[in-house]
N, C-alpha and C positions, 0 to 999 in steps of 0.2 A: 609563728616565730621561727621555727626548725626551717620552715621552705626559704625565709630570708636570710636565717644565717648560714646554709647549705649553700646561697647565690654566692655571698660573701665568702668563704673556703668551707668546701666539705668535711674539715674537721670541726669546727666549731658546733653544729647541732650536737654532737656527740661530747665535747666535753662540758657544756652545759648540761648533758640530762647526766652528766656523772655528778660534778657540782650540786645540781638537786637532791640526789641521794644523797649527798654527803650530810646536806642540808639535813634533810630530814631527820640521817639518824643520830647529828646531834640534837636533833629538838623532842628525839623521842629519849636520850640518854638526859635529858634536862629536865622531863616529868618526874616529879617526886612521887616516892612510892608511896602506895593508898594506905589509909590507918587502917586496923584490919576492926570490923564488926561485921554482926550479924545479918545473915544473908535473911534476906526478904522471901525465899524462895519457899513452898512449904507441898508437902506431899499429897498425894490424894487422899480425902479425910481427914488430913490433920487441921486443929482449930486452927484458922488461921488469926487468931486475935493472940495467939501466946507472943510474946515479946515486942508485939507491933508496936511501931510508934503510935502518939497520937495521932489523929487524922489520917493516916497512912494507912489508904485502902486497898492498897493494890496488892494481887495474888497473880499465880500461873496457874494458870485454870488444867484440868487433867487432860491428858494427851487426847488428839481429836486425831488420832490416825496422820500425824507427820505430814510428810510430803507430799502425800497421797489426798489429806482433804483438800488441799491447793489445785489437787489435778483435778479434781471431782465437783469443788466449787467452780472450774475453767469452763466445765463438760457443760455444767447447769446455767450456766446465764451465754448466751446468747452474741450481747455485746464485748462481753472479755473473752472470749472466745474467738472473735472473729478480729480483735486487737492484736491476739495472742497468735493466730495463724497467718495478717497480713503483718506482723512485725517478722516472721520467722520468711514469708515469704519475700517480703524486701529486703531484708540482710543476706538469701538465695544471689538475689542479684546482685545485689551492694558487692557480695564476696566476691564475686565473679567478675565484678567491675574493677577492682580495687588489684586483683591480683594482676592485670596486664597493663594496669593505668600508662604506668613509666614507658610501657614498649609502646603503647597506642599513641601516648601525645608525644613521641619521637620521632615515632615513622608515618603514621597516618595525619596526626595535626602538626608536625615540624616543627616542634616545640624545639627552640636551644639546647642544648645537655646544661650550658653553665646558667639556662633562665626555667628548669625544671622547678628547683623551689618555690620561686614565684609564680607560677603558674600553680600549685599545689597550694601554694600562701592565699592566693585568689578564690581559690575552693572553698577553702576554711574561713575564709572572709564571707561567703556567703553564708556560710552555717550562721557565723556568730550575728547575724541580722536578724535569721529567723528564732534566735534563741530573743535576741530584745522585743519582739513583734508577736511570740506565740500567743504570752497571754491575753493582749491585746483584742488578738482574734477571736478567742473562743468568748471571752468578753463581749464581744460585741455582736458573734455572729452563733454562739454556741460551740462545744466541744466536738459534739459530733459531725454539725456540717462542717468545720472549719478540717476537720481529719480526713473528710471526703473529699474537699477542696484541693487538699495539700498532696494525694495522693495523684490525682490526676494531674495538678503543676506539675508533678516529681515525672510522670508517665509523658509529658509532654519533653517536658527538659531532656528529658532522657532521648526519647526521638530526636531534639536538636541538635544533641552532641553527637549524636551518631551522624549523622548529614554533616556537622561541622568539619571543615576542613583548615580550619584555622587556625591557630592560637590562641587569638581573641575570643571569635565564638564559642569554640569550644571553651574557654575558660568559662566564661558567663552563662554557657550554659551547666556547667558542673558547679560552678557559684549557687545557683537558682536550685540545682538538685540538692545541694549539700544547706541550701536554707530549708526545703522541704521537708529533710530529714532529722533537723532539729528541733522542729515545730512537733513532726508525731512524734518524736521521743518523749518531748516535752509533755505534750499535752496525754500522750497514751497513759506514761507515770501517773501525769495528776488524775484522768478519770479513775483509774483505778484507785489512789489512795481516799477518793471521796465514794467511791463503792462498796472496797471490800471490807466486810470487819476489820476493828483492828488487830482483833485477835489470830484472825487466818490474813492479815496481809504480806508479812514474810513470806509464806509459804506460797500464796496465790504469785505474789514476786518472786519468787524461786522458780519455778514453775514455767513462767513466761521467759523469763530471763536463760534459763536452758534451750526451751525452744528454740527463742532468736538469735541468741549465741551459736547452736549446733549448726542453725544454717550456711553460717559464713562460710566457715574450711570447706564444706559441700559444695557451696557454690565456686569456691575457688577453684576445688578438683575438676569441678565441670565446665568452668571456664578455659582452664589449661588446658584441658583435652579438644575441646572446640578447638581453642585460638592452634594448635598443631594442626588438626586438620584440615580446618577449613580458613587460616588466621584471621587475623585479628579483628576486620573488619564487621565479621555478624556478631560480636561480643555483644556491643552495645546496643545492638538493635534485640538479641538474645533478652538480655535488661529489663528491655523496655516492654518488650511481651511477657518476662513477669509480672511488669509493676501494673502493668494492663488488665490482667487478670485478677490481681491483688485486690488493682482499684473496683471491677465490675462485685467482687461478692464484697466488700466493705459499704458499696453502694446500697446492693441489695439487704444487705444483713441490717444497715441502720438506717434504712426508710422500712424496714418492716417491725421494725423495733415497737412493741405496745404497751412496757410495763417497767416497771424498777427491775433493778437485777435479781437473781432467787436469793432469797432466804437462807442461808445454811442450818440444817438441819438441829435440834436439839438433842 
């Protein structure tokens, strides 16, 4: 929506995403404050039957080492593991991709200045495909080849935009990458929440969610310094021998796979 109403005046995406805030924080000024009772929460050792409601089984279980068992449940399985380090390894490139986009589909695909939006609109149009078709896949073909599948699309597409000299192609082909991308988000999420306890699942999401976040700006700084020296044009091919690599040990780590994920520890 932002790339079509940038086509239509460059001011317009920007006073819509102020209007949304506004939104919001009258809708957060419209929640009525909570009645106050007794917290559910209870300490290490304490009965936890004193004031419980009926039926109301639930406790916080004593502290399992914070952030820390999240890392160390990462260490021990195998397959979140190798989620965990091809998610942090594609957001590498993603960031590195994302930060010259604007100069790359300007000067190298000839993209408009006044039909950047729509070209950017296009991209996001392929995401939202792959968000309707993720579970579909894994449905039909399983979670993990369907992540091995998608990863090598994303490694291919990525080659084509770099060859692309077009607007066209290159758009479809960053369509095609940007559906890729919304498929392992998708499905990366749901393997995990069918894995991990639910009790160390924040944490184990924490966890991952740092990883793959820190790579971005990394990858952007490295892309910047690239596209100066040697510009713009090895960026995307840069990219694409990450997701290459990304794709070979995601391959290896889930055809070798023999077991449920570990255990955590009692």
């Amino acid at each position: 929506m932002a790339g079509v109403l940038f086509a239509v005046s460059p001011a317009l995406p920007f006073t819509a995403d102020a209007l949304t805030f506004a939104l919001a924080a009258v809708l957060i000024l419209a929640i009525p404050a909570p009645t106050p009772r007794r917290s559910c929460t209870f300490r290490p050792g304490e009965d936890t039957q004193k004031g419980q409601p009926r039926g109301h089984n639930r406790k916080i279980n004593e502290d399992k080492g914070g952030v820390w068992e999240g890392i160390r449940f990462l260490r021990r399985d195998r397959v979140l593991r190798a989620l965990t380090v091809g998610t942090a390894g594609s957001n590498l490139a993603i960031g590195g991709l994302a930060s010259v986009l604007v100069l790359y589909a300007l000067a190298v695909l000839r993209v408009p200045e006044a039909a950047y939006g729509l070209f950017a609109a296009g991209a996001i149009a392929g995401g939202l495909g792959g968000a309707l078709f993720a579970g579909r896949l894994a449905a039909r073909f399983g979670t993990l080849p369907t992540l091995r599948v998608v990863l090598l699309g994303q490694t291919l597409a990525l080659a084509g935009f770099a060859l692309a000299r077009h607007p066209l192609t290159g758009g479809l082909a960053m369509a095609g990458f940007t559906a890729g991308s919304t498929i392992w988000n998708s499905l990366r999420a749901a393997y995990g929440q069918r894995h991990v306890p639910p009790d160390l699942l924040g944490r184990v999401g924490a966890a991952q969610r740092v990883a793959g976040l820190a790579a971005a700006p990394a990858g952007a700084v490295l892309a910047g310094l690239a596209a100066q020296a040697f510009g713009l044009t090895p960026v995307p091919w840069a990219a694409a021998a990450v997701f290459a690599l990304v794709t070979a040990a995601v391959w290896v780590t889930f055809r070798a796979r023999t077991g449920p994920p570990a255990a955590p520890p009692h």
